[in-house]
C-alpha positions in Angstrom: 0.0 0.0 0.0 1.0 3.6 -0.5 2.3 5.6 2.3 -0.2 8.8 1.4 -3.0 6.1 1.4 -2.0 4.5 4.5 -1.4 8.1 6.6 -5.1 8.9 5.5 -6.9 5.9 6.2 -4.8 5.8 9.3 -6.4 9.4 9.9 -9.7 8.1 9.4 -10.2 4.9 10.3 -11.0 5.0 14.6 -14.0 3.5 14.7 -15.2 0.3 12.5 -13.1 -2.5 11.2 -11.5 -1.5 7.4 -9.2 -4.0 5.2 -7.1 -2.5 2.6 -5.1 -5.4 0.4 -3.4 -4.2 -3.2 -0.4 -5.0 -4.9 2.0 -4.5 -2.1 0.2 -6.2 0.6 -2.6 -5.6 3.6 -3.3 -3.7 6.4 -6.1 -3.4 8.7 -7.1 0.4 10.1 -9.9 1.1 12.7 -10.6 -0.7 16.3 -12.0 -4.0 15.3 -15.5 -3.1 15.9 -18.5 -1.5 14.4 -18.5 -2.0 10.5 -16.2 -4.7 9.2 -15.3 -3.6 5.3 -12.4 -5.6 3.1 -11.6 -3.9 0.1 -8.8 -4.5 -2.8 -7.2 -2.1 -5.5 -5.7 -3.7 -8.6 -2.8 -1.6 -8.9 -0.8 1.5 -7.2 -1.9 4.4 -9.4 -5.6 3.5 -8.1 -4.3 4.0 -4.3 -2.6 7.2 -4.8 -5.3 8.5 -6.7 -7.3 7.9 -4.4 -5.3 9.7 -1.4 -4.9 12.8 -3.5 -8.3 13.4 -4.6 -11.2 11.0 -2.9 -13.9 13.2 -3.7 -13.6 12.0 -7.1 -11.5 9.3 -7.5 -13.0 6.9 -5.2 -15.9 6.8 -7.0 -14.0 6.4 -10.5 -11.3 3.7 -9.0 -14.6 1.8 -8.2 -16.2 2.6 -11.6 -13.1 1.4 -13.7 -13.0 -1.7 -11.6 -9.7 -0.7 -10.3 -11.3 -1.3 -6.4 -12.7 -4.2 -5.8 -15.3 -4.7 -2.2 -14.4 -8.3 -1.0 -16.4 -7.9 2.5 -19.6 -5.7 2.6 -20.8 -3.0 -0.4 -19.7 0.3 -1.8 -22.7 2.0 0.9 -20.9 0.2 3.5 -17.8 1.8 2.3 -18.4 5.1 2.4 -20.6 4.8 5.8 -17.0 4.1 7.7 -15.6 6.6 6.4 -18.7 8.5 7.7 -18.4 7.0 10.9 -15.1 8.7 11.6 -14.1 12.5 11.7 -12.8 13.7 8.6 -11.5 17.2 8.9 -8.0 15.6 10.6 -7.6 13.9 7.2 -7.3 16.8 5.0 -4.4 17.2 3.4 -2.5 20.6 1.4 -3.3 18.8 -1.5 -7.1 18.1 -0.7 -7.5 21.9 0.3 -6.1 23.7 -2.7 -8.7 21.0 -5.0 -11.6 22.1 -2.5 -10.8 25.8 -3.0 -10.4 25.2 -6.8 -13.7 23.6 -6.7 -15.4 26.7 -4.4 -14.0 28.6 -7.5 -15.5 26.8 -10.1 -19.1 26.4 -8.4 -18.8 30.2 -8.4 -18.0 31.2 -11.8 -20.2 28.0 -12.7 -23.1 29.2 -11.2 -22.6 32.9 -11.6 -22.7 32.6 -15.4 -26.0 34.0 -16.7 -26.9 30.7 -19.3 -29.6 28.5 -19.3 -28.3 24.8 -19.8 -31.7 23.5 -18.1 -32.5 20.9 -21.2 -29.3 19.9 -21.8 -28.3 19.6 -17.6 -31.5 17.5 -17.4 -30.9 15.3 -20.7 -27.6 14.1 -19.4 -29.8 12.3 -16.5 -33.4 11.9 -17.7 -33.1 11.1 -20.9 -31.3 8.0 -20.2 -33.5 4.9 -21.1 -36.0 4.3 -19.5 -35.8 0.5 -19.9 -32.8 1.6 -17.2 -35.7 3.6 -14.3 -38.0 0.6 -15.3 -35.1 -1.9 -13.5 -35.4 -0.4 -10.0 -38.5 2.0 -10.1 -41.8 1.0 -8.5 -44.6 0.5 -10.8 -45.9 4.3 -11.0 -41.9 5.0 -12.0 -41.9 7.1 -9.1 -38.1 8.7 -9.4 -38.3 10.7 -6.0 -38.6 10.2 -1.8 -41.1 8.1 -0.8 -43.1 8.2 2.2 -42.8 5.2 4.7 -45.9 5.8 6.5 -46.8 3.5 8.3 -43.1 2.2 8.5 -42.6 -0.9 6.9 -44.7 -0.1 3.7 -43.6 -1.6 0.4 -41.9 0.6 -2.0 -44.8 1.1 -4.0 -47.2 1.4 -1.0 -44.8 4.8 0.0 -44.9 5.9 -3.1 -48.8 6.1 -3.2 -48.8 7.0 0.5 -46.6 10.1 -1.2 -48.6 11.4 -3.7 -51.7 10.8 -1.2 -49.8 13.0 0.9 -49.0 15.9 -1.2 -52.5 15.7 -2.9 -54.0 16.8 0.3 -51.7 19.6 1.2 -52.4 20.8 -2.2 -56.7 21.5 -0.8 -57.8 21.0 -4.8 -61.5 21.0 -5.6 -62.9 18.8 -9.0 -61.9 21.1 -12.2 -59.0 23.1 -10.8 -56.0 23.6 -13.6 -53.2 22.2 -11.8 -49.3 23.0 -13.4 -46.8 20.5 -12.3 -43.3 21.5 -13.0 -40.9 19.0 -13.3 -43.8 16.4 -14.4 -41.2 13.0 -14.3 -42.5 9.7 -15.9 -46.0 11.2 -15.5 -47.2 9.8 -12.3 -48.2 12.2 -10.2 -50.0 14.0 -13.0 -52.3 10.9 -13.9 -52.7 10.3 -9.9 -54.1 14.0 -9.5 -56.0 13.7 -12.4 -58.1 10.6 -11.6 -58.1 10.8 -7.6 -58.8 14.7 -7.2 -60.6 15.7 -11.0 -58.3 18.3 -11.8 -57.1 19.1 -15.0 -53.2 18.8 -15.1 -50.3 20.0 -17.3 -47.1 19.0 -16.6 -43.8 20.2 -17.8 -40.3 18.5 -18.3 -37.1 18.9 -19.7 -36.7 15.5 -20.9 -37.7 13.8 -23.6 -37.2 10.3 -23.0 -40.0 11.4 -19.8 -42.3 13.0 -22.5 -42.8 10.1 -24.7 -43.4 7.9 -21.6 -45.5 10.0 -19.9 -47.6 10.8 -23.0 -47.9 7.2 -23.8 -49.1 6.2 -20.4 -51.6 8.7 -19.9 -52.9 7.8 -23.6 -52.9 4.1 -22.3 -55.6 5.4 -19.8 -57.4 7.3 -21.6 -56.2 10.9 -20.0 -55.6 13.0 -22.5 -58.6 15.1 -22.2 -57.3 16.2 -18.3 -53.5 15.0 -18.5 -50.9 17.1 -21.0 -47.1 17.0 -21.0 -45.5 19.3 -22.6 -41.7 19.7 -23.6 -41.5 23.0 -22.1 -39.1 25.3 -19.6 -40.7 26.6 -16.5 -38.1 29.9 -17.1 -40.7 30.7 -20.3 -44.0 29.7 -19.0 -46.2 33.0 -19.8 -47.6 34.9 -17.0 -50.8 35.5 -18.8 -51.4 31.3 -17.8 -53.0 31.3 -14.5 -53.3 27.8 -12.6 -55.0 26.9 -9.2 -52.8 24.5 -7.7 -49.0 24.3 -8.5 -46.9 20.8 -7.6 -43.1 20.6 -8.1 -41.3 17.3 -6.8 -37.6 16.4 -7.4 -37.4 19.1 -9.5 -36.1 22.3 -7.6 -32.4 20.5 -6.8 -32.3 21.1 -10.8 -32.8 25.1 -10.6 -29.6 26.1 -9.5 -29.1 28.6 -6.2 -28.8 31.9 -8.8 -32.2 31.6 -10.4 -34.2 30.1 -6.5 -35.5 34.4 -6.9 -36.9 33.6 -10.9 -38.0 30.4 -9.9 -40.2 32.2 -7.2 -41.0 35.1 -9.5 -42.5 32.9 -11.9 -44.6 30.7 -9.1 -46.0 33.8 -8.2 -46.7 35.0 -11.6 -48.9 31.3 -12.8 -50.2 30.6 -9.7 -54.0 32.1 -9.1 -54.3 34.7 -6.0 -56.5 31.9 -4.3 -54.1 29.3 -5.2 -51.8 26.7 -3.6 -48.9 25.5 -4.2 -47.0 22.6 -2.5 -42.8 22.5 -3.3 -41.3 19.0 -2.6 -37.2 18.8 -2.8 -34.0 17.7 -1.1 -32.7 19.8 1.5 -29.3 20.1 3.1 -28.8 21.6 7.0 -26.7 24.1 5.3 -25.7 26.3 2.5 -23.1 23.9 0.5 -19.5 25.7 -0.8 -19.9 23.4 -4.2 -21.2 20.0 -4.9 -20.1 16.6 -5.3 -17.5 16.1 -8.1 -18.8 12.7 -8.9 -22.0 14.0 -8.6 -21.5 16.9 -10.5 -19.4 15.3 -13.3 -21.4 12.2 -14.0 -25.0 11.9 -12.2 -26.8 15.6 -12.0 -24.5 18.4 -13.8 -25.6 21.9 -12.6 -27.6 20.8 -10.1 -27.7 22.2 -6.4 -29.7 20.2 -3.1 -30.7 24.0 -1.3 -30.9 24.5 2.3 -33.8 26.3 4.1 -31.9 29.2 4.5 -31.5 29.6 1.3 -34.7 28.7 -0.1 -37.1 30.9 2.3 -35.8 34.4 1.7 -36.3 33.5 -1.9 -39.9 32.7 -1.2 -40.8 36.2 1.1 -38.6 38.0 -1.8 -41.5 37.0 -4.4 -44.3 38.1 -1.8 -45.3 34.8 -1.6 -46.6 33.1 2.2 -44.9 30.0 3.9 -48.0 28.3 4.8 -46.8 25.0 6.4 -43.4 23.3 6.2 -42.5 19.9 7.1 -39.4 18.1 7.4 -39.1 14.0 6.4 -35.6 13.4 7.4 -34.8 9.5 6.9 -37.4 8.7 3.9 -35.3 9.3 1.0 -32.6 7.2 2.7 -35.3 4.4 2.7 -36.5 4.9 -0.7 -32.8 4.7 -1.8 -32.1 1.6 -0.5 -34.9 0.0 -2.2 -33.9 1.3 -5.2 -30.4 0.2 -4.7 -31.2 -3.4 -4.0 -33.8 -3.7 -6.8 -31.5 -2.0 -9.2 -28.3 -4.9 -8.1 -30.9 -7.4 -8.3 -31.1 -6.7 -11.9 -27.5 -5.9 -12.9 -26.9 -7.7 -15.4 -29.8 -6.5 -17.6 -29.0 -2.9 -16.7 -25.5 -4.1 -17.9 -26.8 -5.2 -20.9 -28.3 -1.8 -21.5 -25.2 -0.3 -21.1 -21.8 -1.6 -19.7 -20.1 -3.3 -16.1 -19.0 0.7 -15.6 -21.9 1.7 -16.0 -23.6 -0.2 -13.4 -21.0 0.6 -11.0 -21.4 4.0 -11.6 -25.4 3.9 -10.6 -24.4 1.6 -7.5 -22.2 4.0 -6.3 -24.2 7.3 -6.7 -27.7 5.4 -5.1 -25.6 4.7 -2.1 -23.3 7.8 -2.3 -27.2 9.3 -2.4 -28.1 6.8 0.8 -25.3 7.8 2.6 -26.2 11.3 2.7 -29.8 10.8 4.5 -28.3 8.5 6.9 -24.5 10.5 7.8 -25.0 13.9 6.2 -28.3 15.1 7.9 -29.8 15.8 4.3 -33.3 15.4 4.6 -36.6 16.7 2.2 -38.7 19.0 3.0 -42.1 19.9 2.0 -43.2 23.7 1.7 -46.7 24.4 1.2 -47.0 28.0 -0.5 -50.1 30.7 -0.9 -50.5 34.3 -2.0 -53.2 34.6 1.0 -52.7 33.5 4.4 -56.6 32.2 4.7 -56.3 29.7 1.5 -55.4 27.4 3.7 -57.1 26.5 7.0 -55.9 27.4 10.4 -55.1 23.6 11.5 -53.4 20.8 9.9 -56.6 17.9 10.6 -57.1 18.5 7.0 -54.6 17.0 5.6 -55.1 13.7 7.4 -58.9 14.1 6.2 -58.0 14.6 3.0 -55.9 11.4 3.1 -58.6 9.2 4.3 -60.7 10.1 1.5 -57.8 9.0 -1.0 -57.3 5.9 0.8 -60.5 4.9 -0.8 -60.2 6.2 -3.9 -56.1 3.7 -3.8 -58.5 1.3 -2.5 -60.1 0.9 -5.9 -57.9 2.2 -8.3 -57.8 0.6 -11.9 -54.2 -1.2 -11.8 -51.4 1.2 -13.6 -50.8 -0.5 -17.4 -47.3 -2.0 -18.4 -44.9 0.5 -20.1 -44.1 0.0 -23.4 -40.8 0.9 -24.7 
């Protein structure tokens, strides 16, 4: 093993049990207790990559095969490294990258252009034969809600969009905009369970021809539209009673949170509700993830509260409710994790080995936050009127029962075809 790879683990490494074997030979680091990980690299470069720069290059090592997990999994991994205090580790080297990086998220974000399509094609437009390995059968591609705990995948899923449905206080006819409309789900779910009529817009069009051809498939056109279309250009003259936006605002980017507002306020009806559903962090981030950045959500930015509320009072826009689900996403991200590694070698198939690593390593690099970083999502229920909504919450649980019946006896979501 390296020296520079051996004085950092040996930084790290207090608690938990961590086996390091590679060309040279072995070494154990940590107490002998708590996690027990054995990995292997293939050859030196790997190592010392890996001590200058493991932001990145852990991931890629693992990517390009060059580490190799022998005892436990890549979440496993990275959790001991959580487990232990990291900010003894840095190194001269590891600053001067993190100040570079500080540097580019500036001038990155501080650059007035739109790359919205092309930022979301490098994710969503993926194929979706790859969402339909791991996805629950309403291709839900955001947090779940495990309530009650020990809910099936797709039971949280439902139990999500029941969830935000009733924060949303709709009434039969209302025109609903969802931004950031996904594989069409939600749309189609608010469509038959509340009446409304829906449009949802997205960024992708691998999502617009599946959503389109599921809500054809049952028979939704009429109150269900998707249309390829920029929430940046969305006309003010277009006026909508309810507004829903989940998973989408990480995309927006911390310079435009104010136009992102601005134009909320503009569509969204003086009487109207809005409901915003999104990742949150406990605290303004310096820049993102490298690997995350690089190869998984380029341009993208998880916000913090702090950040996001001024934005909101800036607009003239009212906080009506605001709640906090810290350890769902970490739970929806392990099922995804497993059923995605249950079905490898097809996802292989639809790509390559590196690819598949690459996924595995950002869903648990994704886990890993929820459980060690304190990331959590939060759900912020917006009005231009204080009164729109009532003064306790009782409704929302109401509102739920109702839907329970209407999940009850749902017509069974079709098959997608590719």
């Amino acid at each position: 093993m390296t020296s520079s790879l051996r004085r950092l683990l040996g930084k790290i490494i207090k608690k938990g049990t961590l086996t390091v074997g590679g060309p040279t030979g072995s070494q154990v680091f940590g107490n002998g207790g708590g996690r027990t990980v054995a990995i292997r690299f293939t050859d030196v470069e790997a190592e010392e990559e890996v001590a200058a720069d493991p932001q990145l290059k852990l991931a890629e090592v693992y990517m390009d095969g060059r580490l190799l997990i022998e005892e436990g999994d890549i979440y496993e991994l990275l959790a001991i490294v959580k487990d232990n205090t990291l900010s003894e580790a840095l190194t001269p080297g590891m600053i001067w990258r993190g100040v570079l990086r500080i540097a580019q998220s500036r001038v990155r974000h501080g650059v007035p252009i739109n790359r919205n399509q092309q930022n979301v094609a490098h994710h969503y437009d993926l194929s979706a034969k790859l969402f339909n390995l791991f996805l629950d059968e309403d291709w839900q591609y955001s947090c779940g809600y495990f309530n009650p705990p020990g809910i099936n995948l797709y039971e949280a899923q439902v139990a999500k969009k029941r969830h935000i449905a009733a924060k949303l206080l709709t009434d039969p006819g209302q025109r609903v905009l969802e931004i950031g409309s996904g594989w069409g789900g939600m749309a189609m779910y608010l469509a038959e369970a509340c009446g409304l009529d829906v449009t949802g817009i997205t960024l992708s069009q691998e999502q617009l021809r599946v959503s389109r051809h599921r809500a054809a498939k049952r028979g939704l056109e009429d109150r269900v539209r998707f249309e390829l279309q920029d929430y940046y250009y969305l006309p003010a003259t277009m006026k909508y009673d309810r507004i829903v936006s989940v998973g989408m605002f990480e995309h927006v980017g911390r310079l435009n949170f104010g136009r992102y507002f601005r134009k909320a306020h503009d569509v969204l009806d003086n009487d109207g509700v809005m409901v915003l559903h999104s990742i949150g962090q406990p605290a303004p981030a310096r820049y993102n993830s490298p690997f995350i950045e690089k190869y998984i959500f380029p341009g993208g930015y998880i916000p913090s509260l702090a950040e996001v509320l001024p934005a909101i009072e800036r607009t003239g826009l009212l906080v009506c409710d605001i709640e906090i689900l810290p350890m769902h996403y970490a739970h929806t991200l392990r099922h995804w994790r497993e059923r995605f590694l249950a079905r490898r070698e097809e996802a292989a198939s639809i790509y390559d080995e590196r690819f598949v690593r690459m996924w595995e390593f950002y869903l648990a690099g994704s886990e890993m936050a929820f459980t060690h970083e304190n990331f959590f999502i939060f759900q912020i229920q917006i009005t231009k009127k204080r009164m729109t909504v009532p003064e306790s919450r009782d409704y929302i649980e109401q509102r739920e029962a109702k839907l329970r019946e209407f999940d009850a006896t749902r017509r069974p979501l079709e098959t997608v075809a590719f």
